[in-house]
C-alpha positions in Angstrom: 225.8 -4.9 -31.4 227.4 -3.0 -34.6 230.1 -5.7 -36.2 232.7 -2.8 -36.4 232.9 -1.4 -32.9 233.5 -4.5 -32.2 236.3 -5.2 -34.8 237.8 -2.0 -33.7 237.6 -2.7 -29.7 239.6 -5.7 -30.6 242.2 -3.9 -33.0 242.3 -1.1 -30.6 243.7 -3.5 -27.7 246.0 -5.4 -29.5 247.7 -1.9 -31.1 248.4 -0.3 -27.7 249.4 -3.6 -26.8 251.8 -3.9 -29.8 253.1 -0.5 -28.5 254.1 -2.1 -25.4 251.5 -1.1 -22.6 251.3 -2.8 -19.4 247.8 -2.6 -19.9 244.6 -2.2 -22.0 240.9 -2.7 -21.8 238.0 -1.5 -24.7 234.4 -1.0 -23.8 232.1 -0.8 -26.4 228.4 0.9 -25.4 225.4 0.7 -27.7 222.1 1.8 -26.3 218.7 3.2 -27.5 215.9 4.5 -25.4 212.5 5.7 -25.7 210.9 7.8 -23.1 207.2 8.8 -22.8 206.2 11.9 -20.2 202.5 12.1 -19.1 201.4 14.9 -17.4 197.5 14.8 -15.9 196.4 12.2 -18.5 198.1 13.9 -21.6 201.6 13.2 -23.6 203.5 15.9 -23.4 207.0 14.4 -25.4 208.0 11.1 -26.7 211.3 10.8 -26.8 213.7 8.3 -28.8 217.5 8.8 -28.2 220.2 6.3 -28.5 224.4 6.3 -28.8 227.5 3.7 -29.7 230.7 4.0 -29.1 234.4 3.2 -27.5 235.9 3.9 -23.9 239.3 2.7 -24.1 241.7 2.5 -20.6 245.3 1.8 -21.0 248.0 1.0 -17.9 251.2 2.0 -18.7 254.2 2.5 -16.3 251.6 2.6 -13.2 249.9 5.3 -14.8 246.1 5.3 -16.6 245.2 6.8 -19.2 241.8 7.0 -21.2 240.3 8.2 -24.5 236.6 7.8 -25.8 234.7 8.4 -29.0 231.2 8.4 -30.7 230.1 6.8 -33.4 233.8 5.9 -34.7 234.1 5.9 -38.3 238.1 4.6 -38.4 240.5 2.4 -37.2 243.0 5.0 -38.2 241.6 7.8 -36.1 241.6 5.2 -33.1 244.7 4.6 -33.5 246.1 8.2 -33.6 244.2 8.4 -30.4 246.1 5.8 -28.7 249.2 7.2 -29.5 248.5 10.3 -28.1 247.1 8.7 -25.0 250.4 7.0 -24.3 252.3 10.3 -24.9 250.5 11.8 -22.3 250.7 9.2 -20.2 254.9 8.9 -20.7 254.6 12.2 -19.3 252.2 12.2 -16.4 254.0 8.7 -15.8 257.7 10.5 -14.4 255.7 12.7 -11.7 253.9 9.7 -10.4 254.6 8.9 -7.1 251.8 6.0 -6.7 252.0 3.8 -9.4 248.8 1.5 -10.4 249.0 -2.5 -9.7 246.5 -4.4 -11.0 245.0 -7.6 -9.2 245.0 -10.5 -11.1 241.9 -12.5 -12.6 241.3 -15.0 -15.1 240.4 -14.1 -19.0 236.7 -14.7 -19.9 234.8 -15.5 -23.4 231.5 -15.7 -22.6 228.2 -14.0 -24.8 225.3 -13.4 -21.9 222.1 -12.8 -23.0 219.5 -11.2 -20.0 215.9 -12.9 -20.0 213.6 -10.4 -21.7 209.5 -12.3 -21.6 207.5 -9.3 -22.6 209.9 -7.3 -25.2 208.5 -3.6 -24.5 207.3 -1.4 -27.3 206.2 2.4 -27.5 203.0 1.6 -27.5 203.0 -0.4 -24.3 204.6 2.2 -22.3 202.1 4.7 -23.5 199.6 2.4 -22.5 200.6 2.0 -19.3 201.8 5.5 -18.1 198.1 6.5 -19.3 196.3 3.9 -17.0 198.3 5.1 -14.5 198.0 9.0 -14.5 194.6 8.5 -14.9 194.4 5.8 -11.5 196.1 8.9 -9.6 193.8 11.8 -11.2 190.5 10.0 -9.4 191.3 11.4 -6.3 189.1 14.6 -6.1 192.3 16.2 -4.7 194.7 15.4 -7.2 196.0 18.7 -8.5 199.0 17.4 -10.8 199.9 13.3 -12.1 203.4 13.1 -13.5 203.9 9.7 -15.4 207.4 9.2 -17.3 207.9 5.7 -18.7 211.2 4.1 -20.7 212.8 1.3 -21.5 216.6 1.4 -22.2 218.1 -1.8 -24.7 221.6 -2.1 -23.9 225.0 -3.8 -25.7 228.3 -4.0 -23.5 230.9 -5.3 -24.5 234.4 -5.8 -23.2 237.8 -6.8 -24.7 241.2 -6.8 -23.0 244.9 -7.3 -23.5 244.4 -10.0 -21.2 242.7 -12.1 -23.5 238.9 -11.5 -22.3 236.0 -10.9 -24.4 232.5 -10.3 -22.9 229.6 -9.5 -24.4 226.3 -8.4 -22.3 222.7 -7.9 -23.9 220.1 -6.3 -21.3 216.9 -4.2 -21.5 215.5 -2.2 -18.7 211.7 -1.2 -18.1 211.1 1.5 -15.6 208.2 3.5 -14.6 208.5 7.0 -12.6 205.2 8.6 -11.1 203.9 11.6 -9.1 201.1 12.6 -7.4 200.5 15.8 -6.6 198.0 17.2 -4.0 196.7 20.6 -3.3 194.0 21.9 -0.8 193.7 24.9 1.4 197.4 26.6 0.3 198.9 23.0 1.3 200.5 21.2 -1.1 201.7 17.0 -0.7 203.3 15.2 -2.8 204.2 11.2 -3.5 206.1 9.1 -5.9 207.1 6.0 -6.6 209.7 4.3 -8.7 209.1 0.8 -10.1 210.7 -1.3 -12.8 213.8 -3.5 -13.4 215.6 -5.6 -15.7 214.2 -7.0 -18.3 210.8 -6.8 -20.1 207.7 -4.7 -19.4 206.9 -7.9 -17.1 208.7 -5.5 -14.7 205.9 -3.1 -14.4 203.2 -4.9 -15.2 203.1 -8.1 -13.4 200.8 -8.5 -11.1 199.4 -5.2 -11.9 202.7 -3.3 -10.1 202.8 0.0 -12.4 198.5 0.3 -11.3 198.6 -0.7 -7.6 201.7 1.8 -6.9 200.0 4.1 -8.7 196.4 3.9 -6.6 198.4 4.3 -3.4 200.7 7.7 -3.9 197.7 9.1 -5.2 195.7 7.9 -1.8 198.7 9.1 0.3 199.1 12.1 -1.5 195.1 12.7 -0.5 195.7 11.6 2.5 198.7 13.6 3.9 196.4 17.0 3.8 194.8 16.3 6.6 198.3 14.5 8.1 200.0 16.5 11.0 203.7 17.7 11.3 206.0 16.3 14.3 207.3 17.8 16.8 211.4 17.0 17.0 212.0 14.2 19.5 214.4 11.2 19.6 212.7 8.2 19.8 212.1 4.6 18.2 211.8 4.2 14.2 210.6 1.3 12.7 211.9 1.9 9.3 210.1 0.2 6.1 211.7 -1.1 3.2 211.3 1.6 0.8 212.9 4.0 3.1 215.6 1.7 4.2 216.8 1.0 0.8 217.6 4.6 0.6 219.3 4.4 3.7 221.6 1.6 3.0 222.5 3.3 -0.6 223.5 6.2 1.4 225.0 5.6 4.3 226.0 1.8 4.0 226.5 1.7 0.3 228.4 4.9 -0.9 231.0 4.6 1.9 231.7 1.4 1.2 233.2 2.0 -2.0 236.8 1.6 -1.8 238.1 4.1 -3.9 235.9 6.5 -1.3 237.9 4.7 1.9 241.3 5.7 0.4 240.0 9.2 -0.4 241.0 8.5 -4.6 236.9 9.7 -5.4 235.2 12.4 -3.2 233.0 14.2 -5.7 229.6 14.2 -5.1 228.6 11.4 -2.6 232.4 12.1 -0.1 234.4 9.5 1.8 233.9 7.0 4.5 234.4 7.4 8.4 235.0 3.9 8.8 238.8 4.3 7.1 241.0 1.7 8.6 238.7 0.3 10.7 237.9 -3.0 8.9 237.6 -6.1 11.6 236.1 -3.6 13.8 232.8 -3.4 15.0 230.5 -0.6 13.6 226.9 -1.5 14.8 224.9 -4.0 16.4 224.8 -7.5 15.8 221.5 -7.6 13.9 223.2 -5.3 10.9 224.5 -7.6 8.4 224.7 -5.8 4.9 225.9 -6.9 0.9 226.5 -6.0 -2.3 224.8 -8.3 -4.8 225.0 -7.6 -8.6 223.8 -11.4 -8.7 219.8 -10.3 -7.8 218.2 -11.1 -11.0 215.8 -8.3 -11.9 217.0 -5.8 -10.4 218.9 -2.5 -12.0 221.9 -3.4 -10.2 221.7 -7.1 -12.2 225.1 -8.4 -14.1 227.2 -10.9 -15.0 230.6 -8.8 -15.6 231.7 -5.6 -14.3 233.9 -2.9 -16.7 236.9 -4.7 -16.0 235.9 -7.8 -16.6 235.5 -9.3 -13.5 232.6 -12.2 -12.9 230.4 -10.5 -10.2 229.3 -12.1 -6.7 227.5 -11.5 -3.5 230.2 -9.6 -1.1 229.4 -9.6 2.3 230.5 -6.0 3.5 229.0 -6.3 7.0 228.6 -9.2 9.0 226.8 -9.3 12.8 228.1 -5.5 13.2 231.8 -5.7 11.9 233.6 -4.8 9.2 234.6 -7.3 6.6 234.6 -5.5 3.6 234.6 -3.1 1.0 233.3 -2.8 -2.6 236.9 -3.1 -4.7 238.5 -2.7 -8.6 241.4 -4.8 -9.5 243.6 -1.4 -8.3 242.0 -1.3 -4.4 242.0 -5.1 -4.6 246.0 -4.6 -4.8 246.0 -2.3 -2.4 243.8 -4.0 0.5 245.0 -7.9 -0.4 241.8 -9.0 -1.4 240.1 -10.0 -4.5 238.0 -7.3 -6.7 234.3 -7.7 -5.9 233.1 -6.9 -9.6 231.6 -3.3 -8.5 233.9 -1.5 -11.5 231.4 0.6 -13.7 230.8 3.8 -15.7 227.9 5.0 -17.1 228.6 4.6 -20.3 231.4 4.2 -23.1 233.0 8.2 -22.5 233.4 7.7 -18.9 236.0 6.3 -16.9 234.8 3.3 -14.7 234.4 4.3 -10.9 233.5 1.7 -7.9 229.7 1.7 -8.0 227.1 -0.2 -5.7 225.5 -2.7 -7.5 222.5 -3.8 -5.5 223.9 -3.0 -1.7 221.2 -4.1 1.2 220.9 -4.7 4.8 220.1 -8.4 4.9 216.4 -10.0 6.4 215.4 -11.2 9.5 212.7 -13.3 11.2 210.8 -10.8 12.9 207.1 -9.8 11.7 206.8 -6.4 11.0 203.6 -5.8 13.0 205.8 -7.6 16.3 208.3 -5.1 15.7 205.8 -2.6 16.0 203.9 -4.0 19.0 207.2 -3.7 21.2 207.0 0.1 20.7 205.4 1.9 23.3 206.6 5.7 21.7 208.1 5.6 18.2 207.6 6.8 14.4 206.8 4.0 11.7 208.7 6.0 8.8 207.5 5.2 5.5 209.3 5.5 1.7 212.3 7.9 0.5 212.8 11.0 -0.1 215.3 13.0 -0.2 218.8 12.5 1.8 221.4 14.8 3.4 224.7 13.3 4.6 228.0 14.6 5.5 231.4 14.3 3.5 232.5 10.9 5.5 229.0 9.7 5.7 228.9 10.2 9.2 226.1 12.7 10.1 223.0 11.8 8.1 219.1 13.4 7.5 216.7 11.4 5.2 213.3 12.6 4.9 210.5 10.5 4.0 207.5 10.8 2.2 205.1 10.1 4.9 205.1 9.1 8.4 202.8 7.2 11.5 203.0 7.7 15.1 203.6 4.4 17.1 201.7 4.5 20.6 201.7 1.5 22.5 202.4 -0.8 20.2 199.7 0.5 17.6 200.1 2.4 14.5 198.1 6.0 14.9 198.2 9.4 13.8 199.2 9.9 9.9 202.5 12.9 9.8 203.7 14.6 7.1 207.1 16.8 6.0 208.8 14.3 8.7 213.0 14.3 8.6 214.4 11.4 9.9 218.0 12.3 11.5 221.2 9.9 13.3 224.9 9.4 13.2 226.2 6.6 11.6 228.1 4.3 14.1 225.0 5.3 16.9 221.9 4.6 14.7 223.8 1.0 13.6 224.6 0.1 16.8 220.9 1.0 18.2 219.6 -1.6 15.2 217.5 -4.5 17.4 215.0 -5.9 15.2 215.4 -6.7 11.1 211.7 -8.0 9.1 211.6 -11.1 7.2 209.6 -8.2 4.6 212.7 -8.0 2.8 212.4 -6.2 -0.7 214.8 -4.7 -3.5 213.8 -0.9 -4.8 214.8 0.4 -8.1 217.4 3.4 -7.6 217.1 4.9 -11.0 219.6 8.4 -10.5 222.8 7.7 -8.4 226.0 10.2 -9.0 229.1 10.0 -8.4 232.8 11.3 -9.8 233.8 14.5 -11.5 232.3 14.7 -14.4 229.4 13.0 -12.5 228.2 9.9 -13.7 224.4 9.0 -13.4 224.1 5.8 -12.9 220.6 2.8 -11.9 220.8 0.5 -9.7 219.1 -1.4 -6.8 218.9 -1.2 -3.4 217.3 -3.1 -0.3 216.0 -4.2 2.8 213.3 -5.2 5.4 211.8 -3.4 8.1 214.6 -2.4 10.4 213.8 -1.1 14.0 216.4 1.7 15.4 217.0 5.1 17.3 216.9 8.2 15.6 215.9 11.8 16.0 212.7 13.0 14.0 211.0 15.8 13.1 209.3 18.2 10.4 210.5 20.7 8.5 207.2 23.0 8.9 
C-alpha cells in the first residue's frame, strides 16, 4: 500500500473532523490486475490495468456526503475537497426530512493479511487458460473455446473519525470458460466459473481449472443431440451450481436492507418480504446466511467499508424471517446490530449493502435419495441467466442444461430449459436439502446507480422443490 494515501486518509479524517463533522470515514483502494483472453487456443489480449486512490464519506447534521479521487497528488487539494463537500452538505442538510443515525461499534487497529500459497504470475495464467481451451477444443464439435484468466491484488484500507484503522491485503485468482458447440444450424453453449481467494491454488488444485473445463466441453457436445421440454409444473431437484444462483437472486438481493426500506432499487429492485420479519416465508427445511467468514471464497473478509468485523448472519431460519443484511444506518433503523455487508466496488464509489457469500444451508439427504422419491420431475443443472421482478417476487432462471426424472431415475438429457416460480410458493414447496453443499464464485453482481460490479460467492446443496419448467425453443 502507497505510504501517502495512507498519510492523507488519515489527515483527511482528522480535518473534516477539525471542522466539526458528526462523522467521517476514508477508504483507500489500491489494486492491479492482469487479464489474459484465449480464444480457440490463441491469445488474443493481455491485459495489465491497475488504480489507487481515496473514497471519503462524511456525516454531518444527518446528512452524507462523499468525494473521491485518483491517484491524489496533495493534501491541499483533499482538503479543498472536503470543504466543499460539507458546503454542500450544510445545504442539502436544511431540506432533509430523514436524518442519518449511525449504530454504534467499537474502533479497530488491526493489519490482516489473506493466505496467498501459490502467488500467481502472467505466465501461470497463460499456462493454464491454454491447457484449458485446448481440453475444450478436442471435442470434434467444438466450434468456439473462450478462456479469460486474471488475478486481481488488492490493498483496502480504512480510517475513521472513530479511531479505527484497518488495513486488508488479498489476491483473487479466477478463471472464466466457454464452450461453444455447433452442428446442423444448432448452436449450445456451456461455461463455467472457477476461482477464489487467494493464490492460483484456487484453480489449480486438484486439477479444478482442467476437470471443469473437460466437462462444458462434453455437455456442450452433448446438448446437440439433448431435447427441449415441454412447459409443465412439476418436481425440480435443483443442483448446487444452479441453486447458488438462485439464492443470490432471490434470497440474497432482497435481503439487503437498504432494498427492504426502498433507499436502493437500481438494478436488482426491492423485497416483497417488507415488514414481515418473524414471519414465516417458506418451509421448514429453508434455512439461509450470509457469511463473509467462508475462507476462499470471493465473498471472504475480515472488515466491511465501515469498519465493521464481519460474521455469519442467519437471515432465515426453519422458514422464518430473522433477518436482514444491515449498515450501521439500517442497523439504527431496525434495532439490531450491522451485519458487516457495507461495500463498494471500489475507492469512487459509495458503499451499498452487498451479499457477501449468501447460501441456503445443507442437509442430510443424499442427492441420488432425493432423486429416487421422484416419480415425474426435472434434475436442473448449473446457472444461467436470471429474470426476476422489482420486489423479487416472480422469478425465471434458466439453466445450462437439464435431465428428466422418471421414477426415480435420471433419463433423457434437455436443453434451452427455463426454470420458473414465485417466491413465498417455491420456498414453502422446499422438502429435501443435500448434504452436497458447495460455494460458487459469482464474479459480476450489480447493484446502485452508477452500478457497481462487484464478486462474490454464493451457495448451496441440492435442494428439491416445485416449479414450472420449460424451453424457450
Amino acid at each position: 500500500m502507497d505510504s501517502n494515501l495512507l498519510e492523507f486518509a488519515d489527515k483527511a479524517v482528522q480535518y473534516a473532523t477539525d471542522n466539526d463533522v458528526q462523522y467521517c470515514d476514508a477508504r483507500v483502494d489500491q489494486q492491479a490486475t492482469k487479464s489474459i483472453l484465449i480464444e480457440n487456443h490463441q491469445v488474443e489480449h493481455v491485459r495489465d490495468k491497475s488504480y489507487k486512490g481515496i473514497g471519503i464519506r462524511i456525516l454531518k447534521d444527518g446528512a452524507w456526503g462523499f468525494y473521491s479521487i485518483s491517484n491524489p497528488q496533495s493534501l491541499e487539494k483533499i482538503k479543498e475537497s472536503i470543504v466543499e463537500t460539507i458546503k454542500n452538505i450544510n445545504h442539502y442538510s436544511t431540506k432533509k426530512n430523514n436524518q442519518a443515525n449511525l449504530f454504534p461499534v467499537s474502533s479497530n487497529k488491526i493489519k490482516k493479511d489473506y493466505q496467498v500459497l501459490e502467488k500467481p504470475q502472467l505466465e501461470d495464467l497463460i499456462n493454464v487458460g491454454l491447457d484449458c481451451s485446448k481440453i475444450i477444443l478436442e471435442k470434434k464439435r467444438i466450434k468456439k473455446a473462450t478462456v479469460n484468466t486474471w488475478y486481481t491484488i488488492n490493498s483496502k484500507y480504512f480510517v475513521s473519525s472513530e479511531d479505527s484503522k484497518i488495513l486488508q491485503n488479498f489476491t483473487d485468482v479466477v478463471i472464466d470458460m466457454a464452450s461453444i458447440a455447433h452442428e446442423s444450424g444448432l448452436t449450445q453453449s456451456v461455461n463455467i466459473s472457477e476461482g477464489g481467494r487467494g493464490g492460483m491454488e484456487q484453480i489449480t488444485k486438484n486439477n479444478k481449472a482442467g476437470t471443469s473445463a473437460d466437462k462444458i466441453s462434453e455437455k456442450a457436445t452433448q446438448l446437440l443431440n439433448a431435447k427441449p421440454v415441454k412447459e409443465e409444473k412439476a418436481t425440480v431437484v435443483m443442483n448446487p451450481d444452479f441453486v447458488s444462483l438462485l439464492t443470490h437472486e432471490i434470497l440474497g438481493h432482497p435481503s439487503e436492507a437498504d432494498r427492504v426500506l426502498g433507499k436502493e432499487m437500481a438494478w436488482a429492485g426491492g423485497a416483497w418480504w417488507k415488514n414481515k420479519l418473524g414471519q414465516k416465508i417458506g418451509s421448514k427445511n429453508l434455512n439461509v446466511y450470509d457469511d463473509p467468514t467462508i475462507k476462499e471464497s470471493l465473498g471472504w473478509y475480515y472488515f466491511d467499508d465501515e469498519g465493521v468485523p464481519t460474521q455469519k448472519t442467519t437471515l432465515i431460519e426453519d422458514g422464518i424471517l430473522k433477518n436482514h443484511m444491515q449498515n450501521r444506518e439500517t442497523s439504527a433503523i431496525f434495532d439490531t446490530r450491522p451485519t458487516g455487508n457495507m461495500r463498494a466496488t471500489n475507492y469512487s464509489f459509495v458503499p451499498l449493502i452487498r451479499m457477501a457469500c449468501t447460501c441456503i444451508g445443507a442437509g442430510d439427504w443424499k442427492v441420488d435419495e432425493m432423486i429416487k422419491e421422484v416419480k415425474n420431475g426435472y434434475l436442473i443443472s448449473n446457472m444461467k441467466i436470471p429474470s426476476i421482478d422489482m420486489k423479487r417476487y416472480n422469478w425465471s432462471i434458466s439453466c445450462q442444461y437439464a435431465h428428466k426424472i422418471k421414477n426415480g431415475e435420471v433419463t433423457d438429457l434437455l436443453r434451452d430449459v427455463i426454470v420458473m416460480g414465485t417466491a413465498p410458493k417455491f420456498f414453502d414447496s422446499i422438502d429435501a436439502c443435500g448434504n452436497d453443499f458447495t460455494v460458487r464464485p459469482i464474479t459480476n453482481c450489480g447493484k446502485g446507480d452508477p452500478m457497481q460490479s462487484m464478486i462474490m460467492g454464493n451457495g448451496g446443496p441440492s435442494i428439491r422443490g416445485e416449479a414450472t419448467v420449460k424451453s424457450v425453443n
